[in-house]
N, C-alpha and C positions, 0 to 999 in steps of 0.2 A: 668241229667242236668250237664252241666262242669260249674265249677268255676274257675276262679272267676265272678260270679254272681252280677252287681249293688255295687260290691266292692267301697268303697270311699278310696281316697291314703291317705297316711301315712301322720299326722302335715306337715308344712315344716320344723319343728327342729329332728324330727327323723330321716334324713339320716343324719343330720353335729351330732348325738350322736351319737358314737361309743358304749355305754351304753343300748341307747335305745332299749323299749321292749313293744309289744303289752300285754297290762291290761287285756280288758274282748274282745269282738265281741258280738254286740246286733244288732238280725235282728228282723224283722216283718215278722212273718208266722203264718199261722192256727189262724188270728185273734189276738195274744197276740206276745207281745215283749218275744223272745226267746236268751238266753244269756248261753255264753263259758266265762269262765274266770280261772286265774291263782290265785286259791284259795289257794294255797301252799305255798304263797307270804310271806302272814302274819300270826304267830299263832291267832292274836286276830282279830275277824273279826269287830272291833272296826275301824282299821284301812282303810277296804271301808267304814266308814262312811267320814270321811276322804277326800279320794280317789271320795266320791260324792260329797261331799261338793266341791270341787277343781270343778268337769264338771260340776254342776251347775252354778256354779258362772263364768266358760267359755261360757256355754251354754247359758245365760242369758245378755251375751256381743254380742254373735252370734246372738241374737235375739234381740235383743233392737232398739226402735222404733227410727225416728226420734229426738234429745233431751234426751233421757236416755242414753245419754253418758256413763254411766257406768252399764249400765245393772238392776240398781236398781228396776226398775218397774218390770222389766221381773223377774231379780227374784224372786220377790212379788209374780210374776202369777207364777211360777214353785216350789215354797214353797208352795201357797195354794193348786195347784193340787196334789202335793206328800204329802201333811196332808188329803186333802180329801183320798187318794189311800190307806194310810197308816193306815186312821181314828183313827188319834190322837185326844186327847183333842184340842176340840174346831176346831174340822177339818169344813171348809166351805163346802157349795155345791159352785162345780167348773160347770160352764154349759161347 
């Protein structure tokens, strides 16, 4: 199969960075989220918590409803589902 494959394009702030640099690449295959990343980045891997915390709270703007101007809600749901996933204390059942 040739790629690029369902490729999504780059921000619109990563052609005006001269800096700029692709993170991870997360597909969906064989059923489960399959992930490449530049794990050489950082010694402490402290730092994609980080680096998640940043795309959740983007992801959670990208997906906010009507009125959740700022993502709040959706966050809410993308926090309970990655405690469910993670099954942390006090992790919810996410349907």
């Amino acid at each position: 199969m040739a790629y690029p494959k369902d490729e999504l394009p780059p921000p619109d702030a990563a052609p005006h960075d001269e800096r700029a640099f692709e993170l991870a690449r997360i597909w969906f295959a064989g059923g489960v989220p399959q992930l490449r990343a530049r794990t050489e980045l950082w010694p402490d891997p402290a730092a994609w918590g980080v680096v998640l915390g940043d795309v959740a709270r983007q992801l959670a703007r990208l997906c906010a409803a009507p009125g959740d101007e700022d993502g709040e809600a959706a966050l809410a749901r993308i926090r309970a589902g990655l405690d469910a996933e993670l099954g942390g204390p006090g992790a919810p059942d996410v349907p």
